[in-house]
N, C-alpha and C positions, 0 to 999 in steps of 0.2 A: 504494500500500500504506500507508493514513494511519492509524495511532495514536493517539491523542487521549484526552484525559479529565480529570477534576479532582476537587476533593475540596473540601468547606467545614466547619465548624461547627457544630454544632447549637444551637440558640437555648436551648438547655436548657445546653447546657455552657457556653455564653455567658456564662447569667448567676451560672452556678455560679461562674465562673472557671476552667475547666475544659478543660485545653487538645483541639483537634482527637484522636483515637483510631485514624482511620481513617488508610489507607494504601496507596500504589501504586505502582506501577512499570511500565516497559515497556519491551521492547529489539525490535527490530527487527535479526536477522542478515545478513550480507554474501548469503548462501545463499538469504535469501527469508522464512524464517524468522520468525514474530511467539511472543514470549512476553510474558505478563501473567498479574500476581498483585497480587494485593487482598487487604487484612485489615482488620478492624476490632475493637481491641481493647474488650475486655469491659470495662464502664463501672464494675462491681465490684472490679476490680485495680488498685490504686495506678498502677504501668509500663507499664500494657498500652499505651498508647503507643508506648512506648520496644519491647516487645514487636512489634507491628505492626510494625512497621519495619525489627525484626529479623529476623522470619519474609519482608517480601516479597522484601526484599534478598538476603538468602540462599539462597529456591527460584529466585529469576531468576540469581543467579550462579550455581548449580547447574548450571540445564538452560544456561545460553549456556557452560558448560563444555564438557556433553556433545559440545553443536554443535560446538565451533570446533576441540576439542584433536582431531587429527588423527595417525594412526597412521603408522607407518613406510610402508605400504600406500595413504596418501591416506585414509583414511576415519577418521571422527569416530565416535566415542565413540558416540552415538546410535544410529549405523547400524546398531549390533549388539545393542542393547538392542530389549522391548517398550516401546511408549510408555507402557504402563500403567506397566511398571519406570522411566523417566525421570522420574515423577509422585513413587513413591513416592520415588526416592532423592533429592526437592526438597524433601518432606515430612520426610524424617526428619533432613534436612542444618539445617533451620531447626529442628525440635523438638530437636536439637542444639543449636546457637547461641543458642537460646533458658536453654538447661540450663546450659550455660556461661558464658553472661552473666548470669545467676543465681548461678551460684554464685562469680562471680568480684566481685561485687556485695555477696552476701550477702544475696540476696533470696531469698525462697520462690519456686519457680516459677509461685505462682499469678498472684503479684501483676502478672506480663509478659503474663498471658492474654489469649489474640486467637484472631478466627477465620481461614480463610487460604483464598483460592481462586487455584489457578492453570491457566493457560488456555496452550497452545503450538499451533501448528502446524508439522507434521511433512510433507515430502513428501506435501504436498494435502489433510493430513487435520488435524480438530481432536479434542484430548483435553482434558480438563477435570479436576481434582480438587479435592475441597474436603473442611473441616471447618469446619462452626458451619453460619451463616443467610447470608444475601446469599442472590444468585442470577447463575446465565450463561443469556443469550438464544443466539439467533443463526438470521440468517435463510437458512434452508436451501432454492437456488435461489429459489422464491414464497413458501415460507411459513413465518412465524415461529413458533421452536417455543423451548422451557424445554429448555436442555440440561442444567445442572443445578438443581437448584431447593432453597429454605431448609433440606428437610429438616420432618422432624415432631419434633416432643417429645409428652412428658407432660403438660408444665405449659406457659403460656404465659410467654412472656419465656427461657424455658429453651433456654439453648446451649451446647453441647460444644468447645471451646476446644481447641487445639493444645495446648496444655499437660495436656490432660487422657486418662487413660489411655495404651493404646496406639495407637500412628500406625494401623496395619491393623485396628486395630477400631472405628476412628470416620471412614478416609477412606471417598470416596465417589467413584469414577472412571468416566469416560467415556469410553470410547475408540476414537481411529482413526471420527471421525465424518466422512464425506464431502460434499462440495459445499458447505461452507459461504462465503457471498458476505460477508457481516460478522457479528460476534459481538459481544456487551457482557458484562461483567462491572461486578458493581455489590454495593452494602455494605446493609443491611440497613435503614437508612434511607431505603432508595427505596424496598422493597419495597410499602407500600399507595399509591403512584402507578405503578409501574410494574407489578405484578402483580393476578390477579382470582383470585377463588376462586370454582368451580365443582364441587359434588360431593365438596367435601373436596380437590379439585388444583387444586393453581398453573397459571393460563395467562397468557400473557404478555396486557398490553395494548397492542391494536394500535395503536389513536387515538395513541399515543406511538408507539412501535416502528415503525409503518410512514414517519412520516414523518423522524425521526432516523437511519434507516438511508440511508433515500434519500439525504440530509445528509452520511452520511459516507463513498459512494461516490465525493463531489464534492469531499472536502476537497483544497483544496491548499495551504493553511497551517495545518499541527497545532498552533502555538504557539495564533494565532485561535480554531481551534477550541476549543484547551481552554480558552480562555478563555469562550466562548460555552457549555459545560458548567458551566462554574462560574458562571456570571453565569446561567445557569437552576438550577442547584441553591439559588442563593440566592435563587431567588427566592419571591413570596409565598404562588404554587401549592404550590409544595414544600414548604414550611413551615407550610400547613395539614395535609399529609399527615403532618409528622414531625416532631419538634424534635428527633429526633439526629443526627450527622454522620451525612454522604451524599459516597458516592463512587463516580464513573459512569467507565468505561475502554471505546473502542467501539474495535475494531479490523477491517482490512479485510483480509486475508488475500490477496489479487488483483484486480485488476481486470476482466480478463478478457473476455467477451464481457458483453455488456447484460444482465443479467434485471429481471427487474420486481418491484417491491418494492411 
């Protein structure tokens, strides 16, 4: 059940001086259990750094609440909720803490703006939420599919930030998705290497995704691995694709019987 992933710099914010924006986390539960959550703060807010980091930390302590706090009865928190409800109440726990540490600050809430996707698995299933752009893969039995994807705007460049409006009118849930063998979760600085546009829709690209998956059914040191994420995020392919931070999180949900990827 390996975990893995990493984050770099963008050559743009390099030479701005400009520190990293982007953001992860990942917990692996006693139960079985994988949660991951990604943000990438908006390049226009002073904190969104400080922002990102507050959002992922907060929806993963959220949901590893749900999981672990256990009732008089033996049963966790979870068990009684919809996954879709476990989603929101990790969205609105961090658009919290982000409101908080804003105002404890004296900061305008813009200025922490980030986007935030997070990703659990529940008793065999996977759920997904997000606001802004990035995107979640995941390869379901044989074949790779966009579980969630950047979202559309109006304008290009234009993204809807946790901090912006209401939580229930800018999330975007997936839910109780079955058979999934591995998933990624990635920042919006992957998207033109790891995505292709077809018709106006996102599909994942396979020439990546098939052979990275294969990759990380075999991991048996997550440390290595992320390292080997981050030492391809830096590298010179990637960097023709993006000069923003890029943050790649692939997770294996089970191991299970073989399937073919």
């Amino acid at each position: 059940m390996p975990v893995f992933g990493g984050k770099t710099t963008g050559s743009s914010h390099i030479k701005k001086g400009v520190p990293c924006q982007d953001a992860f986390r990942s917990e692996k539960i006693d139960s079985g259990e994988i949660i991951v959550a990604v943000a990438d703060g908006l390049g226009s807010a002073e904190h969104s750094e400080i922002g990102a980091k507050i959002a992922v930390n907060t929806a993963v302590d959220k949901i590893k609440s749900l999981f672990t706090n256990i009732d008089g009865y033996g049963i966790p928190a979870a068990a009684l909720m919809k996954n879709r409800d476990i989603i929101a109440e990790a969205f609105s726990a961090s658009r919290t803490a982000l409101e908080d540490f804003a105002g404890d600050n004296g900061y305008p809430l813009r200025k922490l703006a980030c986007t935030l996707i997070v990703a659990f698995t529940w008793e065999g299933y996977l759920t997904t939420g997000h606001i802004g752009d990035g995107a979640v893969t995941a390869l379901i039995e044989d074949e790779i599919r966009i579980i969630s994807d950047p979202g559309n705007s109006e304008y290009v460049n234009e993204v809807t930030p946790l901090t912006s409006g209401k939580i229930e009118d800018n999330i975007r849930i997936n839910e109780n998705i079955p058979d999934v063998r591995v998933f990624a979760a990635f920042t919006d600085g992957c998207q033109r290497a790891f995505l292709v546009r077809k018709n106006g829709e996102y599909l994942p690209y396979e020439p990546f995704f098939r052979p990275i998956f294969t990759y990380a059914k075999d991991v048996a040191d997550e440390e290595e691995a992320s390292g080997e994420i981050v030492r391809f995020l830096e590298s010179d392919k990637m960097n023709e694709n993006s000069d923003d931070d890029k943050t790649l999180v692939i997770a294996v949900p089970e191991k299970g019987e073989d399937h073919p990827v």
